[in-house]
TIKOLBA-668526 format. One line per 10 residues: their letters; for each residue z, x, y of N, C-alpha, C, O. Coordinates in Angstrom, 2 decimals, always signed. Example, Ala and Ser with C-alpha at 12.3 -4.5 7.8 and 13.67 -1.06 7.14 Angstrom:
! TIKOLBA-668526
AS = +7.80/+13.19/-5.69/+7.80/+12.30/-4.50/+7.80/+13.20/-3.30/+8.46/+14.24/-3.32 ~ +7.08/+12.85/-2.25/+7.14/+13.67/-1.06/+7.87/+12.90/+0.03/+8.04/+13.41/+1.14
This chain:
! TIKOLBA-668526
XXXXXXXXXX = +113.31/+136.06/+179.99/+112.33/+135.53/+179.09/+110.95/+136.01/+179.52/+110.84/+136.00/+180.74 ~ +109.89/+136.42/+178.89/+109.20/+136.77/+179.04/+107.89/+135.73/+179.38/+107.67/+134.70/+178.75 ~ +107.25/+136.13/+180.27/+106.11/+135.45/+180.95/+104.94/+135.10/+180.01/+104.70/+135.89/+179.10 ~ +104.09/+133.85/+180.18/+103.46/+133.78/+179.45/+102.18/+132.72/+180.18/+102.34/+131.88/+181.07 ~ +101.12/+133.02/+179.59/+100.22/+131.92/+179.82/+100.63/+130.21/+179.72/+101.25/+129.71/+178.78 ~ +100.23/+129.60/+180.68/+100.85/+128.15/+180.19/+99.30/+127.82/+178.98/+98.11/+128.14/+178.98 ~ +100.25/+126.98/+178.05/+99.27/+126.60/+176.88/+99.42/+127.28/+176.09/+99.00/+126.82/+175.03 ~ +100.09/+128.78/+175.96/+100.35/+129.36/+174.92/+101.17/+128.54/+173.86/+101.55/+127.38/+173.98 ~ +101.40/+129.54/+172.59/+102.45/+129.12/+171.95/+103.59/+129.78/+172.74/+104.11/+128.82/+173.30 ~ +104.20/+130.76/+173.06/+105.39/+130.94/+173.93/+105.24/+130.36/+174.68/+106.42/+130.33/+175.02
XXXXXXXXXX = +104.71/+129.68/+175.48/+105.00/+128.87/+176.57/+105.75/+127.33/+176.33/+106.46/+126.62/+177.05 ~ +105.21/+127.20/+174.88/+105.62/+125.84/+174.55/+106.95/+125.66/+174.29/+107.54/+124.58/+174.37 ~ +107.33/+126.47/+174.05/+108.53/+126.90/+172.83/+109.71/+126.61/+174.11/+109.67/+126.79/+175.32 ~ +110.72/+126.07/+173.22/+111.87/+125.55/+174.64/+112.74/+126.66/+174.57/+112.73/+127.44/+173.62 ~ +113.49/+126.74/+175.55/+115.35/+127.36/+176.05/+115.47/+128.10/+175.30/+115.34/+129.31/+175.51 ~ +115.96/+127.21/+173.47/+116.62/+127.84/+172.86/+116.12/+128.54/+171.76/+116.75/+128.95/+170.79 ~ +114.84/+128.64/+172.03/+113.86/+129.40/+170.94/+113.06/+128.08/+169.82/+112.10/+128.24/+169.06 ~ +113.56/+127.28/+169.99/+112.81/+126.39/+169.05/+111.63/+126.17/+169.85/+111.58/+126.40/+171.06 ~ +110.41/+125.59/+168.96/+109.24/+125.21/+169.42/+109.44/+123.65/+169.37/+110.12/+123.03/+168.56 ~ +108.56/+123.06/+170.60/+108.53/+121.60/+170.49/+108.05/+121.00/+169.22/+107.59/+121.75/+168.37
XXXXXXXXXX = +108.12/+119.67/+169.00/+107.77/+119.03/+168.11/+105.98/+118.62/+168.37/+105.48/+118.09/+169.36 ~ +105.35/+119.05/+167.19/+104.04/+118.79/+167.31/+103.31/+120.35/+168.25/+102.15/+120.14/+168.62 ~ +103.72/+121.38/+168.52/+103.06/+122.36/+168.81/+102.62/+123.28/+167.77/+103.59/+123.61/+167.08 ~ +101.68/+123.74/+167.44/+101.05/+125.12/+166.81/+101.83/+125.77/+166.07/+101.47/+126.01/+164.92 ~ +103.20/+126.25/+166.56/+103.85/+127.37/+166.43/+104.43/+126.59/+165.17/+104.31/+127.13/+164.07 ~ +105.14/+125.17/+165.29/+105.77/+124.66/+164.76/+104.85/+124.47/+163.26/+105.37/+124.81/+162.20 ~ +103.73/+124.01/+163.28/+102.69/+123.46/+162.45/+102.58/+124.77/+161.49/+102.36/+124.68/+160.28 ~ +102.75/+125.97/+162.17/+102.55/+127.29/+161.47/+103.47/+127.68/+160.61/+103.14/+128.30/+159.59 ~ +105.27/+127.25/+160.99/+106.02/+127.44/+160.62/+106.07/+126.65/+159.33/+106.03/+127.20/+158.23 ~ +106.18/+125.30/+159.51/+106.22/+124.84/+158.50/+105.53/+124.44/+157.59/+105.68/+123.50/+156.81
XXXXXXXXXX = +104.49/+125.42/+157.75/+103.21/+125.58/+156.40/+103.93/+126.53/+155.96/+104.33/+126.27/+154.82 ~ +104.36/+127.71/+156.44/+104.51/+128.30/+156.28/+105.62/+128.10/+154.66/+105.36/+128.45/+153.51 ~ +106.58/+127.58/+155.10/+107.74/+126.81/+154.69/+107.45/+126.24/+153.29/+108.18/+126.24/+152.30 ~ +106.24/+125.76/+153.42/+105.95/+124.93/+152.20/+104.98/+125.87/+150.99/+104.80/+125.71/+149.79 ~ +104.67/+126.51/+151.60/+103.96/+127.77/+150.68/+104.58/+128.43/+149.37/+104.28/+128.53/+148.18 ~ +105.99/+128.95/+150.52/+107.05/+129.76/+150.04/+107.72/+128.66/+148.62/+107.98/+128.96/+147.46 ~ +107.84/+127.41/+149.32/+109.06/+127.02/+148.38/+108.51/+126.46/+146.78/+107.35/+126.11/+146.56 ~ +109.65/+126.45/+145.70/+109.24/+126.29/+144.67/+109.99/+125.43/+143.88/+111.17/+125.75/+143.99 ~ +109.83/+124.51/+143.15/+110.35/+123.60/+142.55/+111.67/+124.15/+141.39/+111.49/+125.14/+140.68 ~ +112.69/+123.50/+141.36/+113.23/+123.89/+140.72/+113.62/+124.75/+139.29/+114.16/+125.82/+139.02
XXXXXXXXXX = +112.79/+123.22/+138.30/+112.83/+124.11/+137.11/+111.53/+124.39/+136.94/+111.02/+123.96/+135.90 ~ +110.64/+125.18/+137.92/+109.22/+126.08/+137.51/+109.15/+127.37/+137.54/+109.24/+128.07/+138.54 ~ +108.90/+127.89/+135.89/+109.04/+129.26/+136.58/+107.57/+130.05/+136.60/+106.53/+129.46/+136.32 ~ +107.59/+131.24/+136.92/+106.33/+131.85/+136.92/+105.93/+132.60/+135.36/+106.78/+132.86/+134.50 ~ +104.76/+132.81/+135.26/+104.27/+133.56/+134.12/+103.30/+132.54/+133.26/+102.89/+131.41/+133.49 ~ +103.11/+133.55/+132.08/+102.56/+132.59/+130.92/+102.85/+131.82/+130.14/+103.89/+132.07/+129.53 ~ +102.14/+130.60/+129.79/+102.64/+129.91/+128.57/+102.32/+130.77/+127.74/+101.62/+131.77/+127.92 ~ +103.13/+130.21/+126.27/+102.48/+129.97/+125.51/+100.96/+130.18/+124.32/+100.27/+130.88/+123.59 ~ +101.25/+128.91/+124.94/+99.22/+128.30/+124.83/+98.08/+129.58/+125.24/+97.24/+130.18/+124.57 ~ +98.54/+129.68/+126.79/+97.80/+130.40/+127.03/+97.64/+132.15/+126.38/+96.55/+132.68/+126.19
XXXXXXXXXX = +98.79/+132.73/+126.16/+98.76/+133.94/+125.04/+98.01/+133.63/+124.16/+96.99/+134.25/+123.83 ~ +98.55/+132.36/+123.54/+97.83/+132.70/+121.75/+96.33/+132.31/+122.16/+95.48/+132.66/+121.33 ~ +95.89/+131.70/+123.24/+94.31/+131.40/+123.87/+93.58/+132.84/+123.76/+92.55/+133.05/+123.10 ~ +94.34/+133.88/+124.58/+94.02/+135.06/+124.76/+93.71/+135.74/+123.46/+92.54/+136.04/+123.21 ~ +94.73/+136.02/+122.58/+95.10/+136.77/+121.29/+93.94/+136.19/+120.55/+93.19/+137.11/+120.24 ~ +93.42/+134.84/+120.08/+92.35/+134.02/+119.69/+90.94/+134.96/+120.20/+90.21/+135.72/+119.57 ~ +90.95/+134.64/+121.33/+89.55/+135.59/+121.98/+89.88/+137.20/+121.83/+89.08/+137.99/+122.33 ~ +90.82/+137.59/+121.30/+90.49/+139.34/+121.15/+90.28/+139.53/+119.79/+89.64/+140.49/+119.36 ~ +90.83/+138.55/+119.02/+90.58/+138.44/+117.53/+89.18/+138.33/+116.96/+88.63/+138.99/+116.09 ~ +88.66/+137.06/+117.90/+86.81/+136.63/+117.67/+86.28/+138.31/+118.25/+86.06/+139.12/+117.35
XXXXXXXXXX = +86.14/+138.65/+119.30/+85.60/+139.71/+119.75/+85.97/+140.63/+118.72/+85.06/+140.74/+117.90 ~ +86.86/+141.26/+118.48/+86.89/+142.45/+117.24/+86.43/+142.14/+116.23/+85.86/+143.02/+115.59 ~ +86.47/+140.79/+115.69/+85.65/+140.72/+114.27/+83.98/+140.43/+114.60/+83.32/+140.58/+113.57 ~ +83.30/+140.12/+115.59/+82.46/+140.37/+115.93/+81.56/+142.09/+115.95/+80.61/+142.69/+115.45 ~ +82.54/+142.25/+116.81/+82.24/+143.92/+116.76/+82.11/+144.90/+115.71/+81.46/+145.95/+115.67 ~ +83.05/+144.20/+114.66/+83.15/+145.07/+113.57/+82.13/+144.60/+112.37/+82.01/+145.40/+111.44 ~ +81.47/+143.53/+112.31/+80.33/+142.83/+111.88/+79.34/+143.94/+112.42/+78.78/+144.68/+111.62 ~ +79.10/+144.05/+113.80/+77.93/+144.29/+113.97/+77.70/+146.03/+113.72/+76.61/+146.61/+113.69 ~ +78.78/+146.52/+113.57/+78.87/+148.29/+113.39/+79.00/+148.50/+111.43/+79.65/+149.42/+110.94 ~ +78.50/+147.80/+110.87/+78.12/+148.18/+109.62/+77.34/+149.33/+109.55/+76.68/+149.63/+110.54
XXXXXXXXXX = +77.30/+150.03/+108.57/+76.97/+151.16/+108.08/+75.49/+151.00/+107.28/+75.20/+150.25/+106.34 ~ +74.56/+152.08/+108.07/+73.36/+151.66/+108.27/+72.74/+151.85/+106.54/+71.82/+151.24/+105.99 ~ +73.44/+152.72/+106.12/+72.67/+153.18/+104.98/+73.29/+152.08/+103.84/+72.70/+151.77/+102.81 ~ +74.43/+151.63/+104.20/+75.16/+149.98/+103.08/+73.60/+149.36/+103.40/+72.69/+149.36/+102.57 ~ +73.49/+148.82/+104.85/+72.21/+147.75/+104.65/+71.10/+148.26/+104.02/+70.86/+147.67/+102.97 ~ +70.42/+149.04/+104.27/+69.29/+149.63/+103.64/+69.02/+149.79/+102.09/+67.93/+149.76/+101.52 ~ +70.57/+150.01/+101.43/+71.03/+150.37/+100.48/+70.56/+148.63/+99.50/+69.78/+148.37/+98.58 ~ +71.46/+147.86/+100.27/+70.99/+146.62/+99.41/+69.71/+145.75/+99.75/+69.43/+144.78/+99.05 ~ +68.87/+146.17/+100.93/+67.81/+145.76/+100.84/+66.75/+146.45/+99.90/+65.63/+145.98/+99.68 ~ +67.26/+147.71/+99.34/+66.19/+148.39/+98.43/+66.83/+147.63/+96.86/+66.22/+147.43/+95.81
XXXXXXXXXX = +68.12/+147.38/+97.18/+68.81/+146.75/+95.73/+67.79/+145.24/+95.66/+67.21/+145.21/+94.58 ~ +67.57/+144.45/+96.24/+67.22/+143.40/+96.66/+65.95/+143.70/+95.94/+65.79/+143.50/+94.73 ~ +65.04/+144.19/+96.75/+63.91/+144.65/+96.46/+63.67/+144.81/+95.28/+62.87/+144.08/+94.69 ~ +64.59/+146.25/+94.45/+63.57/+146.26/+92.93/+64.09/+145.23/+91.97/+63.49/+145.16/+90.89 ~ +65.19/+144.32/+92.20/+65.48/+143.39/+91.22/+64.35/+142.49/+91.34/+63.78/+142.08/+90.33 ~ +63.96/+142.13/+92.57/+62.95/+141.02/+92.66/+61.58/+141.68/+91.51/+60.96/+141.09/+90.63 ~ +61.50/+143.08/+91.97/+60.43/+144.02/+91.19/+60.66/+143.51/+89.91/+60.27/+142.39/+89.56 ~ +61.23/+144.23/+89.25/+62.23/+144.00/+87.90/+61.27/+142.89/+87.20/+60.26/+142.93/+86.48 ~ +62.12/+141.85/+87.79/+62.09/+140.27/+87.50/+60.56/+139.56/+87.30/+60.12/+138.57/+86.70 ~ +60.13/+140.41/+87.96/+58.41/+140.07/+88.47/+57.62/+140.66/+87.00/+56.97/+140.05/+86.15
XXXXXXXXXX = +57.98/+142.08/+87.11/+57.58/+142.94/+85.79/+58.07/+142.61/+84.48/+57.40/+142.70/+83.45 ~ +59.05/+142.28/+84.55/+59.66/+141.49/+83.09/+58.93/+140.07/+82.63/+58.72/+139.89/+81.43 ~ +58.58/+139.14/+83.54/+58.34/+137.74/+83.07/+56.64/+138.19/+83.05/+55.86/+137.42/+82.49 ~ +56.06/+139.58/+83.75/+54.44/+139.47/+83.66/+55.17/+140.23/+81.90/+55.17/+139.38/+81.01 ~ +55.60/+141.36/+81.55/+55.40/+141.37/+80.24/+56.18/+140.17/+79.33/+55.87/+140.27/+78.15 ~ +56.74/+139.50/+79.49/+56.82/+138.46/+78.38/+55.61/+137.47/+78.76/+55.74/+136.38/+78.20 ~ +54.95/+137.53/+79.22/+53.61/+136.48/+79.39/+52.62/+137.25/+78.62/+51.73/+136.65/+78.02 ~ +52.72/+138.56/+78.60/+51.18/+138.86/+78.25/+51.69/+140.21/+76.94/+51.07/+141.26/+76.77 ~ +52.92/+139.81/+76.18/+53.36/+140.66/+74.72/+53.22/+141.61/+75.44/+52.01/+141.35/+75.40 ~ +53.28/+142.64/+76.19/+53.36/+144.00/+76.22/+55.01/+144.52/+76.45/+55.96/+144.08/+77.10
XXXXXXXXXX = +54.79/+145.71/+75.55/+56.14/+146.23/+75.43/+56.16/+147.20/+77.21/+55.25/+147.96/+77.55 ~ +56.88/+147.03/+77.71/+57.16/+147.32/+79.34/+58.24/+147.84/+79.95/+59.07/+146.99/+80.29 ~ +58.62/+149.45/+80.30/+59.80/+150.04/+80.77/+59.77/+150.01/+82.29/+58.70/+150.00/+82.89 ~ +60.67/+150.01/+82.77/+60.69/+150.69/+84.18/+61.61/+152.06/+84.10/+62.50/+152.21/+83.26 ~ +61.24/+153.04/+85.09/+61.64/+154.82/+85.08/+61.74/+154.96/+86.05/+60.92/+154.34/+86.72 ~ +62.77/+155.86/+86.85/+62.69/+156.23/+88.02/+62.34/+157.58/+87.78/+62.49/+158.23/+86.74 ~ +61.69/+158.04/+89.28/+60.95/+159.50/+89.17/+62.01/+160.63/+89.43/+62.53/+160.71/+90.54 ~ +62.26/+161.29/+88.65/+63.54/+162.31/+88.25/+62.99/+163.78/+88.41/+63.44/+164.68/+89.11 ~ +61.72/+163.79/+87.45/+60.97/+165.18/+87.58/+60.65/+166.15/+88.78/+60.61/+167.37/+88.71 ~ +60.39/+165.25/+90.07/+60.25/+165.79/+91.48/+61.33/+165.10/+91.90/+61.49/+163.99/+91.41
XXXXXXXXXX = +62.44/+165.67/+93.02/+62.89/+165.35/+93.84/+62.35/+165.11/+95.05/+62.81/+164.18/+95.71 ~ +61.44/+165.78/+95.49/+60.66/+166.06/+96.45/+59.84/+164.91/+96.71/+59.46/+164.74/+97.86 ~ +59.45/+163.97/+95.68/+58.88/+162.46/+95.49/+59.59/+162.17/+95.09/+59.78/+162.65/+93.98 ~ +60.59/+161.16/+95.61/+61.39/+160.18/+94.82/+60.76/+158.92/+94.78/+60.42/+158.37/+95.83 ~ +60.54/+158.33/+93.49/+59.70/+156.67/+93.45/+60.39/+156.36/+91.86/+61.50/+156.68/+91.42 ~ +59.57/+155.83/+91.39/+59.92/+155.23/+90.25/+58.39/+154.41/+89.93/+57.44/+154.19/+90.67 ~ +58.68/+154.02/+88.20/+57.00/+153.61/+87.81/+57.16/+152.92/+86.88/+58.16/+153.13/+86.20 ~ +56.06/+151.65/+86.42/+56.25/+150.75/+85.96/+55.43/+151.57/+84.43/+54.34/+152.16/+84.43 ~ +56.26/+151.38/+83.37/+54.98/+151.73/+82.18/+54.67/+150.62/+81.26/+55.48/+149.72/+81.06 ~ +53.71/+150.65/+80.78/+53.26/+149.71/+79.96/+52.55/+147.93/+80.43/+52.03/+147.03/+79.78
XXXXXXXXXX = +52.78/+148.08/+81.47/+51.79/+147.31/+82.61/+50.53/+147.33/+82.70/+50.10/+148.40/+83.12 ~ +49.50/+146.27/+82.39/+48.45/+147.02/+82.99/+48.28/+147.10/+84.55/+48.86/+146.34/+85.32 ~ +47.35/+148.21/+84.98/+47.48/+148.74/+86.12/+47.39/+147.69/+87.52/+46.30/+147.20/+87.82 ~ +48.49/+147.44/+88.25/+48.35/+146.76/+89.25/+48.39/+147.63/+90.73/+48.78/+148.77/+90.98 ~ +47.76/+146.50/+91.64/+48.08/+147.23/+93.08/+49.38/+146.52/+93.54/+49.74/+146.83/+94.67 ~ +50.20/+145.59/+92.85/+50.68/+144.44/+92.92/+52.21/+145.70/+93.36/+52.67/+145.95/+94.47 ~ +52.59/+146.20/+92.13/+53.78/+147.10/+91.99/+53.43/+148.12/+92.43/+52.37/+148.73/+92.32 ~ +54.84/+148.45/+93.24/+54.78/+149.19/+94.15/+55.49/+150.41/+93.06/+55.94/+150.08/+91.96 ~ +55.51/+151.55/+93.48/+55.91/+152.97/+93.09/+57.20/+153.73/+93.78/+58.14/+154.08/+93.06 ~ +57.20/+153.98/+95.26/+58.61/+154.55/+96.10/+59.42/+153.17/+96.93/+59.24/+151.96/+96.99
XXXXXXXXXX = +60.20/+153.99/+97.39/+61.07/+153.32/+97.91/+60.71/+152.90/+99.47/+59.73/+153.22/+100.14 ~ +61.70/+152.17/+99.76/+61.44/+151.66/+101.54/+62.10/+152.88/+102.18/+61.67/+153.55/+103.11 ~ +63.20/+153.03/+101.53/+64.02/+154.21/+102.44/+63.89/+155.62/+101.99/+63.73/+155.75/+100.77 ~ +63.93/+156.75/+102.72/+63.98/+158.06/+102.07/+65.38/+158.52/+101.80/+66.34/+158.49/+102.56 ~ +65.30/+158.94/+100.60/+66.66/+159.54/+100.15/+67.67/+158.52/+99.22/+68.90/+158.48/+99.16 ~ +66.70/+157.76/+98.56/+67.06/+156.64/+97.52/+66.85/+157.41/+96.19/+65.98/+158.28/+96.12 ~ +67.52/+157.13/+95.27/+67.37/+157.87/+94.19/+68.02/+156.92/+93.21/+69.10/+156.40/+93.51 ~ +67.34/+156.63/+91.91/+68.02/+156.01/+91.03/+68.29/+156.46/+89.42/+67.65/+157.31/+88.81 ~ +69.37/+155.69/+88.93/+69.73/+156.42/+87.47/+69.76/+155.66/+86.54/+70.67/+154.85/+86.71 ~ +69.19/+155.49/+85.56/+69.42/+153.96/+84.67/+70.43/+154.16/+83.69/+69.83/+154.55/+82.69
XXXXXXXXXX = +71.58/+154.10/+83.46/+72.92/+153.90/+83.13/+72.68/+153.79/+81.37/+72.19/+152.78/+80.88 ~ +73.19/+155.24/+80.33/+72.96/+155.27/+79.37/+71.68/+154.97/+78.68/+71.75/+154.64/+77.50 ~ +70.34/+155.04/+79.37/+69.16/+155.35/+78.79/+68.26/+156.12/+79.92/+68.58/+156.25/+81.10 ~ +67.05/+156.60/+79.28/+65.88/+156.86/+80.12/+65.47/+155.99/+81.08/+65.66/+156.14/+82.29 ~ +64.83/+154.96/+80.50/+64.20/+153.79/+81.16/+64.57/+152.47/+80.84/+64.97/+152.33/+79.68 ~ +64.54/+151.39/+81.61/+64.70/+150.00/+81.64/+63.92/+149.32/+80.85/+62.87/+149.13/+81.48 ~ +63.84/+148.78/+79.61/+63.22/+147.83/+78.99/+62.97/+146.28/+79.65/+63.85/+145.50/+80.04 ~ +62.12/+146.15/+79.65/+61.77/+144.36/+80.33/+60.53/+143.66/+79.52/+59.69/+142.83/+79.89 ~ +60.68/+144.16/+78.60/+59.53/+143.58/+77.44/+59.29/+143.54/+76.48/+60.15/+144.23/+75.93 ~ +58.48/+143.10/+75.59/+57.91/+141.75/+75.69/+59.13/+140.59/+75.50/+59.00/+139.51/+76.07
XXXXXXXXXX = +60.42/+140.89/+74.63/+61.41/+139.84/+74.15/+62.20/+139.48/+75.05/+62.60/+140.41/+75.75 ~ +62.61/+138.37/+75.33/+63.40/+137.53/+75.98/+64.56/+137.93/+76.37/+65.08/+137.95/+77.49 ~ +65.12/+138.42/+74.80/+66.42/+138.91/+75.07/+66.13/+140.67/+75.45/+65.11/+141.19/+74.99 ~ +66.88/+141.31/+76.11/+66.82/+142.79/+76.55/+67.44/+143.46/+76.22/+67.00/+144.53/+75.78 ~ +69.15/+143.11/+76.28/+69.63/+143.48/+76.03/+70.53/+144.22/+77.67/+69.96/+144.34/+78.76 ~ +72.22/+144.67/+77.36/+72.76/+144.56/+78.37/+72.35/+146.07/+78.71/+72.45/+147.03/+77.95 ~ +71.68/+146.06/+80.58/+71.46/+147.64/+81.15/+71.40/+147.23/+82.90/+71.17/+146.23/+83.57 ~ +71.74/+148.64/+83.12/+72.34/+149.05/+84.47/+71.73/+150.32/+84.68/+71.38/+151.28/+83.99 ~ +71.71/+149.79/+86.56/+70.47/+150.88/+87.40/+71.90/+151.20/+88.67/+72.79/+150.44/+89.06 ~ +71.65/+152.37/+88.97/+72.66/+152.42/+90.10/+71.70/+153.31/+90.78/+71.03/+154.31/+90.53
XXXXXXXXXX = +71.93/+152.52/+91.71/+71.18/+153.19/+93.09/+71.85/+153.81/+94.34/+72.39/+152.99/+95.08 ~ +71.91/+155.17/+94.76/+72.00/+155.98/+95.94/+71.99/+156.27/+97.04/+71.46/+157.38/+97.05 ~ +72.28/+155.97/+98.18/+72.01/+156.41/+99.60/+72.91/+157.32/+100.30/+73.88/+156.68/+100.69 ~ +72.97/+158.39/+100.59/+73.45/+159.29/+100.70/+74.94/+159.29/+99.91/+75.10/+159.90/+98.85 ~ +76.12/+158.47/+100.62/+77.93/+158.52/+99.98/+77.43/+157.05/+99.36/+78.13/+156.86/+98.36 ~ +76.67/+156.14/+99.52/+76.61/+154.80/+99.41/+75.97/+154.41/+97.96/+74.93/+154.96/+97.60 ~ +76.52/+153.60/+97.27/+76.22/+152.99/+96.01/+76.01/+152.29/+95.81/+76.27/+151.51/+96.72 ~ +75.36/+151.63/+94.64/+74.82/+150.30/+94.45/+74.09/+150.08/+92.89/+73.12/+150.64/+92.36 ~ +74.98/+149.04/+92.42/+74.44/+148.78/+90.99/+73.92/+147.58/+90.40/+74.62/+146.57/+90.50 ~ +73.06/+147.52/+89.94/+72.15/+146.51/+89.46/+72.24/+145.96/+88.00/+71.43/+146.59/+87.31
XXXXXXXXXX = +72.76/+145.27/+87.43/+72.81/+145.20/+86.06/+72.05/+143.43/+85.60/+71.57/+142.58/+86.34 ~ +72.24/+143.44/+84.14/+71.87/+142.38/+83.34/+72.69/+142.41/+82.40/+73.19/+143.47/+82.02 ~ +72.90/+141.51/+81.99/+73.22/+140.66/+80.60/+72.10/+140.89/+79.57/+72.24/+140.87/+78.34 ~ +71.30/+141.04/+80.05/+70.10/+140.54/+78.95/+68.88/+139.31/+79.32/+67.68/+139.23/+79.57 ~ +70.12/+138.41/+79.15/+69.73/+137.13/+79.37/+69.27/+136.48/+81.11/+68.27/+135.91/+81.56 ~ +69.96/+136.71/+81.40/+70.21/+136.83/+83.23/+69.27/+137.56/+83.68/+68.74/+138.38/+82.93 ~ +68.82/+137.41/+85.10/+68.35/+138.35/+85.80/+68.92/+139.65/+86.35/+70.11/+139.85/+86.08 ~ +68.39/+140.42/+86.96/+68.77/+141.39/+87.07/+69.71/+141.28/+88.66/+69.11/+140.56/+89.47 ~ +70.73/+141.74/+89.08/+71.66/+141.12/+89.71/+72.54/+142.35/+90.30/+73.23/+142.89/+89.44 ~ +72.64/+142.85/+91.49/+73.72/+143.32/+91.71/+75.42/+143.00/+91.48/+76.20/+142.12/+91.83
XXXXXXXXX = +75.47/+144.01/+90.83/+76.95/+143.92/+89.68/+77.79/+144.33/+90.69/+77.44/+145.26/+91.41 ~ +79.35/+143.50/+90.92/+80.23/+143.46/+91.93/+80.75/+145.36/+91.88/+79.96/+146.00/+91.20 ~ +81.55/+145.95/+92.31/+82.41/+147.21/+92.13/+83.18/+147.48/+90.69/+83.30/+148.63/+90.25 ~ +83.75/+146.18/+89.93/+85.02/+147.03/+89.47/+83.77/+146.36/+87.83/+84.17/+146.42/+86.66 ~ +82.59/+145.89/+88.17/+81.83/+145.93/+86.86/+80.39/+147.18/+87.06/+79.29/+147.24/+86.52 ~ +80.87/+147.77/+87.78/+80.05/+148.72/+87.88/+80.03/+150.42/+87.40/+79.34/+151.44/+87.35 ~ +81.24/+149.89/+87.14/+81.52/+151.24/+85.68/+80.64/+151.58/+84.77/+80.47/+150.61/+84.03 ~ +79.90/+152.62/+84.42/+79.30/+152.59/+83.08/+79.64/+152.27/+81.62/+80.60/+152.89/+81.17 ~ +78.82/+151.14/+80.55/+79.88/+151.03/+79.91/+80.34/+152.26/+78.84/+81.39/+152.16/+78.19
């Protein structure tokens, strides 16, 4: 048997290889012991719960992500849509206030200036002329120009507006304001 410091753990340890009761060695062992062992019916892995927890949070994150990677020229596209309806709307109710017969035109003649112009208005600094974005271009759908005056009723017309592959159409009833028209009413009629 091999020699040992007294106070060691081999020193403690009796004859037959067991360690006394209440020594180190023993205390080590049977931590040891209890680490290892595992209850019957437990097994390892995932619930459940916890998958579809997971699957939940990759779902929020991708639709997040895919929110925020919109296509720059869609937004721009309907903030200029936004924009001239409010125009529109503004120019239509100043000519039914004050009888003047009142078109709106977009500028076709230069490409090189793309804007659009209010006629039959008197002259404001109020209305604006181009666009917010460059490379907007608009078409007013079976006429020249947009009527918005002086009569109430208008009659039904449509503006479709451009951004590079990106589209966007603006229509009325007449009666209604002027309104971006969903896709499958955006046909010419």
């Amino acid at each position: 048997m091999p020699r040992s410091d007294p106070g060691s753990d081999a020193a403690m340890t009796k004859a037959d290889g067991a360690a006394p009761e209440g020594s180190a060695v023993t205390f080590r062992v049977r931590r040891m012991s209890l680490v290892h062992k595992r209850s019957p019916g437990r097994q390892n892995g995932f619930t459940l719960i916890e998958l579809m927890i997971v699957v939940v949070l990759i779902a929020v994150a991708s639709t997040v992500a895919s929110l925020a990677l919109r296509d720059p020229a869609s937004t721009m596209l309907e903030r200029e849509g936004a924009r001239l309806a409010a125009l529109l709307e503004g120019a239509r109710g100043e000519a039914r206030a004050s009888g003047l017969a009142a078109y709106w035109e977009p500028k076709t003649a230069s490409p090189e200036v793309p804007g659009f112009r209010f006629v039959g208005l008197p002259p404001s600094d109020d209305l604006p002329s181009n666009w917010l974005e460059t490379g907007v271009t608009a078409e007013v759908v079976g006429a020249r120009a947009v009527v918005l005056g002086p009569e109430p009723l208008i009659g039904p017309q449509r503006i479709v507006l451009r951004l590079r592959e990106q589209r966007l159409t603006l229509a009325t009833d007449g009666l209604g304001p002027f309104a971006v028209a969903p896709e499958a009413d955006a046909t010419p009629p």
